[in-house]
Structure formats: structure tokens, C-alpha cells
LOBAMI-930310 format. One record per residue (C-alpha): y, x, z. Coordinates in steps of 0.05 Angstrom, whole numbers, plus 5000, padded with zeros to 4 digits. Layout:
<pts>
+------+------+------+
:   py :   px :   pz :
+------+------+------+
:    Y :    X :    Z :
...
+------+------+------+
</pts>
This chain:
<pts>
+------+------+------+
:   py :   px :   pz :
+------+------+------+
: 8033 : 0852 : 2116 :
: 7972 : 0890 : 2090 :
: 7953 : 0858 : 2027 :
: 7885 : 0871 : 1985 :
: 7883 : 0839 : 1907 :
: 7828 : 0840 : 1877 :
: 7813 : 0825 : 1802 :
: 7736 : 0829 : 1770 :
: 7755 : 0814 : 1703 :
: 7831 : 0848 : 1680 :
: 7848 : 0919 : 1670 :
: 7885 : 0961 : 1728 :
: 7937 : 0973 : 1679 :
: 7956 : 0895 : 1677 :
: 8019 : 0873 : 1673 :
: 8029 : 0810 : 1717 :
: 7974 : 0838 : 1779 :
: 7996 : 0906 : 1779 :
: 8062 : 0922 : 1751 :
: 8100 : 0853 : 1766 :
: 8058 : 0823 : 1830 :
: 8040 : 0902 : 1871 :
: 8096 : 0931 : 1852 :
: 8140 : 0875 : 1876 :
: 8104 : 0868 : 1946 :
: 8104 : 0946 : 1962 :
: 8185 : 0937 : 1943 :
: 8189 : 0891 : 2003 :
: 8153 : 0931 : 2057 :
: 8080 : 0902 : 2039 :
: 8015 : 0958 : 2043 :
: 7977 : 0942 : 1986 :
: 7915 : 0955 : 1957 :
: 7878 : 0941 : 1897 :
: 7813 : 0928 : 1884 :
: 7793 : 0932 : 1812 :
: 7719 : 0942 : 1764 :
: 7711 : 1022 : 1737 :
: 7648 : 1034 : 1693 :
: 7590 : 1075 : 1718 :
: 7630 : 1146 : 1719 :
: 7687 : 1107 : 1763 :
: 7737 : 1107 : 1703 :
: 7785 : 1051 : 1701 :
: 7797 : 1041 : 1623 :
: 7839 : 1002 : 1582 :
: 7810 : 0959 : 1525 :
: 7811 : 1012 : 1471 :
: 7767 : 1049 : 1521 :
: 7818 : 1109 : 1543 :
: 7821 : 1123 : 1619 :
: 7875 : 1093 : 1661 :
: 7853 : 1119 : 1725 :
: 7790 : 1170 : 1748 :
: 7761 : 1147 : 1808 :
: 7712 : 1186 : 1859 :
: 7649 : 1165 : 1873 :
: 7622 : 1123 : 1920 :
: 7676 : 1073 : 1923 :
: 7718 : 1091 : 1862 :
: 7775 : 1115 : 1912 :
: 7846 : 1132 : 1876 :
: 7905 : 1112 : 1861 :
: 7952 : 1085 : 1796 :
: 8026 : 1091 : 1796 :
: 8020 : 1109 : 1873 :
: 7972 : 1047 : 1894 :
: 7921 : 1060 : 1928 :
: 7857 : 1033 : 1882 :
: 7786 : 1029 : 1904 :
: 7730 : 1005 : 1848 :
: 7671 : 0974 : 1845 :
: 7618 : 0984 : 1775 :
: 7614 : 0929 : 1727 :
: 7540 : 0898 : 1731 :
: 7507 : 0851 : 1684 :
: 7474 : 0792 : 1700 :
: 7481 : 0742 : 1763 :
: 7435 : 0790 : 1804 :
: 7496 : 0847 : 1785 :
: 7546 : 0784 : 1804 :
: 7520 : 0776 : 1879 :
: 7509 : 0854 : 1888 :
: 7580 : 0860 : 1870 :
: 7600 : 0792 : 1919 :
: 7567 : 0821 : 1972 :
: 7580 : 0893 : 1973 :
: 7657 : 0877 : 1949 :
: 7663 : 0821 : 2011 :
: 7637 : 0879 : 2058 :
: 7678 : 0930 : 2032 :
: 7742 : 0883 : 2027 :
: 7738 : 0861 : 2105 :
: 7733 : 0934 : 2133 :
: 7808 : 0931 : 2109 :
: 7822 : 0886 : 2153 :
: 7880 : 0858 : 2120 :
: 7923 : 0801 : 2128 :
: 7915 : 0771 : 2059 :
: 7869 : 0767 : 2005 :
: 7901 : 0761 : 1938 :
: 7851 : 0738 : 1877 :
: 7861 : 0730 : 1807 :
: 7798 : 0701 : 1780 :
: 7772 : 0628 : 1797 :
: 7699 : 0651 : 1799 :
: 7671 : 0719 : 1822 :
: 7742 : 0746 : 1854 :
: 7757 : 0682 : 1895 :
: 7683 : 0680 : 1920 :
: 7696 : 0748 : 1945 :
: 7764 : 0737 : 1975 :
: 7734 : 0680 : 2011 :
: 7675 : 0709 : 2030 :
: 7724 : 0768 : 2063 :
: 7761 : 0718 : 2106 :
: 7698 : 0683 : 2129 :
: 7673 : 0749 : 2152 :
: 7738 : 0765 : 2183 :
: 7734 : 0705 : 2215 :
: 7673 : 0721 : 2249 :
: 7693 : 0781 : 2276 :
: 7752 : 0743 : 2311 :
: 7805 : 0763 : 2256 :
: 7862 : 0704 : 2223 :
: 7874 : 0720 : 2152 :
: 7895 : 0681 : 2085 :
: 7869 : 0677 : 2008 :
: 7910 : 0669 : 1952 :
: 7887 : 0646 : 1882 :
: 7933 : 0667 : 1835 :
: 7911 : 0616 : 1769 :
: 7934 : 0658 : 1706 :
: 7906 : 0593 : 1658 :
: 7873 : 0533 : 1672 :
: 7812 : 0554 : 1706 :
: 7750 : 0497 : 1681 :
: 7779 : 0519 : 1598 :
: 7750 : 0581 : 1591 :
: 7677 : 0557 : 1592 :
: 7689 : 0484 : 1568 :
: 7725 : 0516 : 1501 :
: 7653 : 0549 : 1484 :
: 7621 : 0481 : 1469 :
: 7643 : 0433 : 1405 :
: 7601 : 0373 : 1435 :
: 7645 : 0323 : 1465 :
: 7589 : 0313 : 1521 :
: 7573 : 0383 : 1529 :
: 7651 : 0391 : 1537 :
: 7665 : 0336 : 1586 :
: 7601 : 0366 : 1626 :
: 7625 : 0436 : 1631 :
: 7697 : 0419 : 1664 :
: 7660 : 0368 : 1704 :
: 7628 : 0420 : 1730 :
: 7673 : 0464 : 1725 :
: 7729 : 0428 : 1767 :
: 7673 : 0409 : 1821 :
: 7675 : 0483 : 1831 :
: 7753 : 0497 : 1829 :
: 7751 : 0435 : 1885 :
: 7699 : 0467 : 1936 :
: 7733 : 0530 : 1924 :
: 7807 : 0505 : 1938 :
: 7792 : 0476 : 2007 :
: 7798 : 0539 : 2027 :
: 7848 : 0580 : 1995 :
: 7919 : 0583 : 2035 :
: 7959 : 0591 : 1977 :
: 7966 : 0588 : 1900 :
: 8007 : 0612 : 1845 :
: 8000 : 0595 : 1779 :
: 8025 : 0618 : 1711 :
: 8060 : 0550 : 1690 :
: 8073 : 0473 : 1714 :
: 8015 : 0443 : 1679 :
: 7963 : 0489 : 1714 :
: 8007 : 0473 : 1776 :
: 7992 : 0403 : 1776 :
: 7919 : 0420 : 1770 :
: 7915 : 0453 : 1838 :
: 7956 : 0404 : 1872 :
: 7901 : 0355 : 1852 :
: 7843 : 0397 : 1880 :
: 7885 : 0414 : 1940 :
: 7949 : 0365 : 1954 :
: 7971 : 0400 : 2016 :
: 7962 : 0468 : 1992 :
: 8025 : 0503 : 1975 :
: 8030 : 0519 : 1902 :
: 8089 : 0572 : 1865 :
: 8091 : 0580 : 1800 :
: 8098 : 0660 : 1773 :
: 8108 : 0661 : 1694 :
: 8097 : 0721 : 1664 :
: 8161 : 0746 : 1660 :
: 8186 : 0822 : 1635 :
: 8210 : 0860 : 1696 :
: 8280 : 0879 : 1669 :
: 8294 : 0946 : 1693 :
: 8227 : 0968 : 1663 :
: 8246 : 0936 : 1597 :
: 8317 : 0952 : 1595 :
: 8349 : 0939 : 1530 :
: 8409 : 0978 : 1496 :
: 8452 : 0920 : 1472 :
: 8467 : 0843 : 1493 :
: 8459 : 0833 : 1419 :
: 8402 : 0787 : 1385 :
: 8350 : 0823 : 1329 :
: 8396 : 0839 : 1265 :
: 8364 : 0830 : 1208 :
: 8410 : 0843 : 1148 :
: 8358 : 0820 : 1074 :
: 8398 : 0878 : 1029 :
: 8383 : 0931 : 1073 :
: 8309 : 0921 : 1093 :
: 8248 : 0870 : 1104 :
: 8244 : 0823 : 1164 :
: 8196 : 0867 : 1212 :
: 8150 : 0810 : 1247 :
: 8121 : 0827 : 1319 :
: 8056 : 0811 : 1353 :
: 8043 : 0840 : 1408 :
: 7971 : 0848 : 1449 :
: 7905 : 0840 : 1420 :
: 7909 : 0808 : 1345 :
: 7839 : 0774 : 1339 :
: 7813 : 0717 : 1287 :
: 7834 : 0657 : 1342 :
: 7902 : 0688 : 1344 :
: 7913 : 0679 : 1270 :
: 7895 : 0747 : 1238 :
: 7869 : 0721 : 1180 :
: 7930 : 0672 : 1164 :
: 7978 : 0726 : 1177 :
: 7947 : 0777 : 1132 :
: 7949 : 0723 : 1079 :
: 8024 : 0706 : 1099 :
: 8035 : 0781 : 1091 :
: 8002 : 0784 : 1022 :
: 8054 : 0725 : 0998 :
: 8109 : 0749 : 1036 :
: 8103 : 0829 : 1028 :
: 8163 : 0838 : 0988 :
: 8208 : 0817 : 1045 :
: 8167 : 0826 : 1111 :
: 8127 : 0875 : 1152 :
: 8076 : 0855 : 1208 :
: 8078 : 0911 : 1268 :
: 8018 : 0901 : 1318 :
: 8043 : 0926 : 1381 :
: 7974 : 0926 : 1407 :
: 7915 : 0932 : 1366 :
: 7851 : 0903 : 1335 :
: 7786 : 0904 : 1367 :
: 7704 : 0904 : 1337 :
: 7682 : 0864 : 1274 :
: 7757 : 0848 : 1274 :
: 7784 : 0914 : 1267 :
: 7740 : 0927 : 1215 :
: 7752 : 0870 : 1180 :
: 7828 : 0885 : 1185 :
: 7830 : 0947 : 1158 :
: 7780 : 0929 : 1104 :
: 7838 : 0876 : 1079 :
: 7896 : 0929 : 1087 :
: 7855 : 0970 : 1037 :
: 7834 : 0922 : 0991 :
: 7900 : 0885 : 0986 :
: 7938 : 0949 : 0994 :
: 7982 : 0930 : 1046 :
: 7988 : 1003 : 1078 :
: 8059 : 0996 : 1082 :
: 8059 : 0931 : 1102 :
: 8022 : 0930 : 1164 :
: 8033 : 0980 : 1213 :
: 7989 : 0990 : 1283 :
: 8018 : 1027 : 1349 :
: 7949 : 1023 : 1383 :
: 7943 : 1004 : 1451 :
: 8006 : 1023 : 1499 :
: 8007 : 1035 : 1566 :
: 8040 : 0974 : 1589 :
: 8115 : 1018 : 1605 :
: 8113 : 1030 : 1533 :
: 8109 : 0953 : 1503 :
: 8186 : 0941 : 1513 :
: 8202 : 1009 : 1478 :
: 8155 : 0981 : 1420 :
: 8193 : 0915 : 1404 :
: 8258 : 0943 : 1389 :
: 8281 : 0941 : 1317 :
: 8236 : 0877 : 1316 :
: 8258 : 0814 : 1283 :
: 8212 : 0755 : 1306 :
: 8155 : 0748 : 1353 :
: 8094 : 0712 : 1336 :
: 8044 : 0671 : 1386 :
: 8000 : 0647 : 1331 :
: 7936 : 0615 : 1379 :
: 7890 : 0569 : 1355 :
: 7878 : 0497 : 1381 :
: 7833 : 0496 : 1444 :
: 7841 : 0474 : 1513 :
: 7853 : 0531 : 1546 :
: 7909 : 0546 : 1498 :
: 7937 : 0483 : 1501 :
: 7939 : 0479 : 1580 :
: 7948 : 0553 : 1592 :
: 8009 : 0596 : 1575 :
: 8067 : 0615 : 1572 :
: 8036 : 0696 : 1561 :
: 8072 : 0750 : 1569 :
: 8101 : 0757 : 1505 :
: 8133 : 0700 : 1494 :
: 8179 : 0726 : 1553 :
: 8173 : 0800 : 1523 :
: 8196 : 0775 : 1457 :
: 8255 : 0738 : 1492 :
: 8276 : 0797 : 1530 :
: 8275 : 0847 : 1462 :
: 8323 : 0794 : 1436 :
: 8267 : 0769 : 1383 :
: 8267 : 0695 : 1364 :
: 8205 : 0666 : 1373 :
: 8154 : 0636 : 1326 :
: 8095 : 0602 : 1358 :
: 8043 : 0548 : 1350 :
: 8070 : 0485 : 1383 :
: 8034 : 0486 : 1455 :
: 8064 : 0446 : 1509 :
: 8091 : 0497 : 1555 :
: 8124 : 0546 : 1495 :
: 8145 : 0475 : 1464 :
: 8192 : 0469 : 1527 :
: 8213 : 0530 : 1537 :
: 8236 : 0545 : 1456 :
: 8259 : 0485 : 1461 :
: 8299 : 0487 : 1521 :
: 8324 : 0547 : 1519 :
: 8337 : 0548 : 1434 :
: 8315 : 0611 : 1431 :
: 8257 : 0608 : 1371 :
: 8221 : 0560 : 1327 :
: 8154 : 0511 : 1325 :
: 8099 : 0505 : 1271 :
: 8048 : 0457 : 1281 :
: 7986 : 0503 : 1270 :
: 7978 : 0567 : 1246 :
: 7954 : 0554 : 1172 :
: 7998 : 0599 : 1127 :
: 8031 : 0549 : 1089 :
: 8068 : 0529 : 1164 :
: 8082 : 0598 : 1172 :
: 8101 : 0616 : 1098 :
: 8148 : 0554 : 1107 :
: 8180 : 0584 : 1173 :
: 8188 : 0642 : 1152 :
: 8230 : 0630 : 1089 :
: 8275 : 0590 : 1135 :
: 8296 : 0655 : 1175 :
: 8286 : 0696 : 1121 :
: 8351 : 0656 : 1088 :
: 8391 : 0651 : 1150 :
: 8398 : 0723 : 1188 :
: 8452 : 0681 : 1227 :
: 8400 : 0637 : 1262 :
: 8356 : 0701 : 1280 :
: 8407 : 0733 : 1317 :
: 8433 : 0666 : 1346 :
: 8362 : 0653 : 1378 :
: 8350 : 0718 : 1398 :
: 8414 : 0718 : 1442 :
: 8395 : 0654 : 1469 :
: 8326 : 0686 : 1498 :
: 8356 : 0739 : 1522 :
: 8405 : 0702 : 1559 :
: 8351 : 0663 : 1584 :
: 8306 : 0716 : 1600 :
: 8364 : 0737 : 1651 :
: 8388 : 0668 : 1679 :
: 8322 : 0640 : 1695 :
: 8258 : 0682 : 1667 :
: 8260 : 0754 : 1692 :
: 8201 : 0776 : 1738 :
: 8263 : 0791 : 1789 :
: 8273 : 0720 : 1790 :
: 8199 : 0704 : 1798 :
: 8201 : 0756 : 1846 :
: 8261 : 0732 : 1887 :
: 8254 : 0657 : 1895 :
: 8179 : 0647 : 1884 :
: 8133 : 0708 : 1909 :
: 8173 : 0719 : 1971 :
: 8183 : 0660 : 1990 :
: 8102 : 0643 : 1982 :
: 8091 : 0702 : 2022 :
: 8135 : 0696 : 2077 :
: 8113 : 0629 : 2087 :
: 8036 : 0665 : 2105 :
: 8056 : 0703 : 2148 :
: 8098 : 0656 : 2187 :
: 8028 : 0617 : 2178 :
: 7995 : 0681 : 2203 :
: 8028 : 0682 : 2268 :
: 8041 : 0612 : 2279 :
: 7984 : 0580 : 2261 :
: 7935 : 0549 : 2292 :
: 7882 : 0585 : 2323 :
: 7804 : 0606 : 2293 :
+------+------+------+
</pts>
């Protein structure tokens, strides 16, 4: 099948639309093509601003890690949102392809949609996916404090997911909870659920082993990987470094972005914690797997909110499984099951520092337990939670069940 994703809002260099979800689908005979937002020179950039792709003007044409890409300039405004829809929409049909793959809930699924009604017109059968990376009516609703103002928004917002999802063919979301969700806008819509799983052979690791962490010989290096901003607990964990510097480090495997940044390394300075904190900068995504070895825990340190709470499990939790770190996150209801499940890290009910402090000493006086939860995720991560088991039993499967829709269905 010929298969055209489009995103408005991530990077091209994303890990679960690019390198797990394209990659996967060219691997089993699938033409794909991406569509993805370049600034007004046509460069496709990361969030730190360096160029992932240069793209030729007038459609942004080239291509990343041999997909073919085609971009469209970011525009302000909800006059720049239906220049985009409609010019996108146009652009999108003339590839005539057999499905429409779209990873927002807003501005990318009104395009895909828009592509398969003109399509439609022109005497053409083709399908829409809505691929739900976190529960779609959060993101706005989590802006408001009012209880009113809150139960208005995902009023509204879920009146829009339900026009939307009469007409999408197929779903996949990022965990059971959002799952649920579209089965209740759409019951008879099939729905697979992709977590964002580490593809193993690009994150191979040397050793079956767990992290070792032996207390004479060094400090207990802790791991967060991505952005690090205020509602992911930078503030705690520069105070838990403070306490703790004597017998941990904090690695960013990401970085720190604006007023944050700043802020960050206006602390390092004035606490001098040089040593103590250490920045890699923003990888390529290849790179992230290289970045957590030598690690001793992973930390998933999010704040309370609902899109938090109902969204999840990110990719790190899974990356930090698959480097052999145990896990230390803030109790959330799908990490809750899966630390649980698989024993392979430990819960703290929020992310002040005296819960992490706490925590911390625990593993700090048992290297044992480290290692012991860290094989336990990496087991896991190859029973049950690699992207080639995603790959194998869930995207497939969604996909050949289109096509056999595509040329058994019923007619226009």
C-alpha cells in the first residue's frame, strides 16, 4: 500500500512516527511518505533549533533516512491553520494513496480527512488512521485551574474527538486507557494499541546484565532523558542533587530549553554543582540508547495533570527498561502497571524531594535491588515491550486488516 503520515505538530526526527511506525511499514513492502512542518527556509529542525533535514522550495521536497519528506511552513494564527488545511488536503490527495496516517487530533486529522473526502470525490476508496499518542481533550483542558472552565474544555473537546472519529477507519493509541477512550467515541472502530517501545536492533545493548552500581567505586549516575522542564521536576531534582551530591550525579540525556535553561544553569553555578550535573544536548534520536549506558536509574518525574495521568507510558520508560535501568517514576496509572507488573523499578507518590530523597537512599543502600530490577526490564522489554513486538502483532495486523477493507469493502 502507499501510505502518507502526516504530523503538524512533532519533529521529523521523532521516534515513534518516523523511526518505529515508517520504518516498520517500508520493512514490509509499504511506499511511504511523510508529510511534516519546515520553517520559512524549508528546514526541518529539531527543538534545539539544528537542521534535521533541508528541504527545496515550493513543497519542502526531500528526504530523511531515505523517506521521501515533503513540508509545509509553520503559520500562526487560525487564518495560517486553514491555509495550511487546505493547501496540505490538496497537496495530500494528488498522492493518491491508499491510507492516510495522522498523528494529531486537531489540524493533522482535519487534513487527513479532508484528503479522503476529496479522494472520494474524484471516485477514489481510501482510509484514515489516527494514531492517539495521549489522550487527545488533556492538552487544552490542563491549561485551566477552574473546575468549570475544565469540565467545559473536554466537553468541548470530546464533542470534537466524536465528530472527528465517525470517520477515521482505524486507531492506534499509545496505551489502554486512551484505548478505551476511542472505543467510546467510535465502538465499532478498530483500535491497536502501539506503546512506545525501543526498537531493539537500534538500541542494542552489550550485556544481558542489569545497571551495576558498586557505592566504593563511584556515585549512583541518575538518567533523564528528553526535555527536563519545571513540570517534569527540575527544580526538585536540582534540590535532590544538592542533598544527595556526595553520592549521585544527574545526566540529562536531552537538554533544557528557554527561561528554564537559564534558570538551570544559573543553579549549577550558584550551588556549584558542575560536576554534578552533566548535559549531552539534544541527540539525534540513534544516539539516545548509546547515551544511557553506564546509567543507574531512570527518572519520569511529571507533575499531576490530566494529561499525565491518562497519557503515557513515554518513550523512556521503555528506553530506560531496555538500557537495563530501574525505573523511578511518579505513580501514574499506566507506569504504575507496568513497574509493577513487570518489577522492574520503583513508585513515589509525587515528585517533592523528600519522596525522591527517600527513594533514592533505598537503592543507594541496596546495589542488589538495582541490578535485580534492571534485569527484570530488560527481560521485559524483550518478552513483551520491544517496538518488534508492537510491530509484529499490532501494526501489521491493523494494517492488513485496511487493506483487506480496501479491496473488500463496500463501495463509495
Amino acid at each position: 500500500m502507499k501510505i502518507c503520515i502526516i504530523s503538524t505538530r512533532h519533529i521529523l526526527d521523532d521516534a515513534r512516527i518516523v523511526h518505529k511506525e515508517a520504518i516498520g511499514l517500508i520493512a514490509q513492502g509499504h511506499k511511504v511518505i511523510l508529510y511534516f512542518p519546515c520553517n520559512d527556509q524549508f528546514q526541518f529542525t529539531r527543538h534545539d533549533g539544528s537542521v534535521i533535514a533541508q528541504g527545496v522550495a515550493s513543497e519542502g521536497r526531500t528526504e530523511f533516512i531515505g523517506i521521501p519528506v515533503r513540508g509545509f511552513r509553520r503559520q500562526k494564527g487560525i487564518l495560517g491553520k486553514l491555509k495550511i488545511y487546505l493547501e496540505v488536503s490538496r497537496r495530500m490527495a494528488m498522492e493518491q494513496a491508499d491510507v492516510y496516517h495522522a498523528h494529531e487530533p486537531d489540524l493533522s486529522l482535519a487534513i487527513a480527512l479532508r484528503t479522503k473526502k476529496l479522494l472520494k470525490k474524484m471516485g477514489r476508496r481510501t482510509m484514515v488512521i489516527h494514531d492517539m499518542h495521549e489522550f487527545p481533550p488533556s492538552e487544552n483542558a490542563d491549561l485551566f485551574s477552574s473546575r468549570l472552565a475544565v469540565f467545559f474544555v473536554l466537553f468541548v473537546m470530546m464533542v470534537r474527538d466524536w465528530f472527528f472519529a465517525r470517520n477515521v477507519d482505524h486507531v492506534f493509541t499509545a496505551n489502554s486507557i486512551v484505548r478505551g477512550y476511542a472505543l467510546l467515541l467510535a465502538p465499532k472502530t478498530r483500535v491497536d494499541v502501539l506503546y512506545n517501545c525501543p526498537r531493539i536492533s537500534m538500541f542494542p545493548q552489550e550485556s544481558d546484565a542489569g545497571a551495576h552500581y558498586e557505592p566504593s567505586s563511584g556515585k549512583l549516575i541518575l538518567c533523564h532523558e528528553g526535555s527536563l522542564s519545571f513540570d517534569r521536576g527540575l527544580r526538585n531534582l536540582v534540590e535532590v542533587i544538592d542533598t544527595l551530591r556526595d553520592r549521585v550525579v544527574l545526566r540529562i540525556i536531552g537538554d533544557v530549553f528557554g527561561v528554564e535553561r537559564e534558570w538551570l544553569h544559573g543553579e549549577i553555578k550558584r550551588r556549584g554543582l558542575e560536576k554534578s550535573i552533566k548535559i549531552t544536548g539534544w541527540l539525534p534520536y540513534q544516539k539516545v540508547g548509546e547515551a544511557l549506558i553506564g546509567g543507574h536509574v531512570g527518572l519520569i518525574l511529571f507533575s499531576e495533570c490530566l494529561n499525565n495521568r491518562l497519557a503515557g507510558p513515554p518513550n523512556k520508560l521503555f528506553n530506560y527498561m531496555n538500557a537495563g535501568l530501574p525505573v523511578l517514576s511518579v505513580d501514574m496509572p499506566e507506569m504504575r502497571r507496568i513497574i509493577l507488573e513487570e518489577q522492574c523499578g520503583l513508585l513515589i507518590p509525587d515528585q517533592n524531594v523528600s519522596s525522591v530523597i527517600e527513594t533514592l537512599n533505598l537503592l543507594l543502600d541496596d546495589p542488589e535491588r538495582i541490578e535485580s530490577m534492571g534485569r527484570e526490564g530488560r527481560r521485559a522489554i524483550r518478552q513483551r515491550y520491544s517496538w518488534e513486538c508492537m510491530e509484529k502483532y499490532h501494526l501489521s495486523a491493523g494494517y492488513r486488516s485496511m487493506a483487506k477493507q480496501l479491496t473488500q469493502g463496500p463501495p463509495l
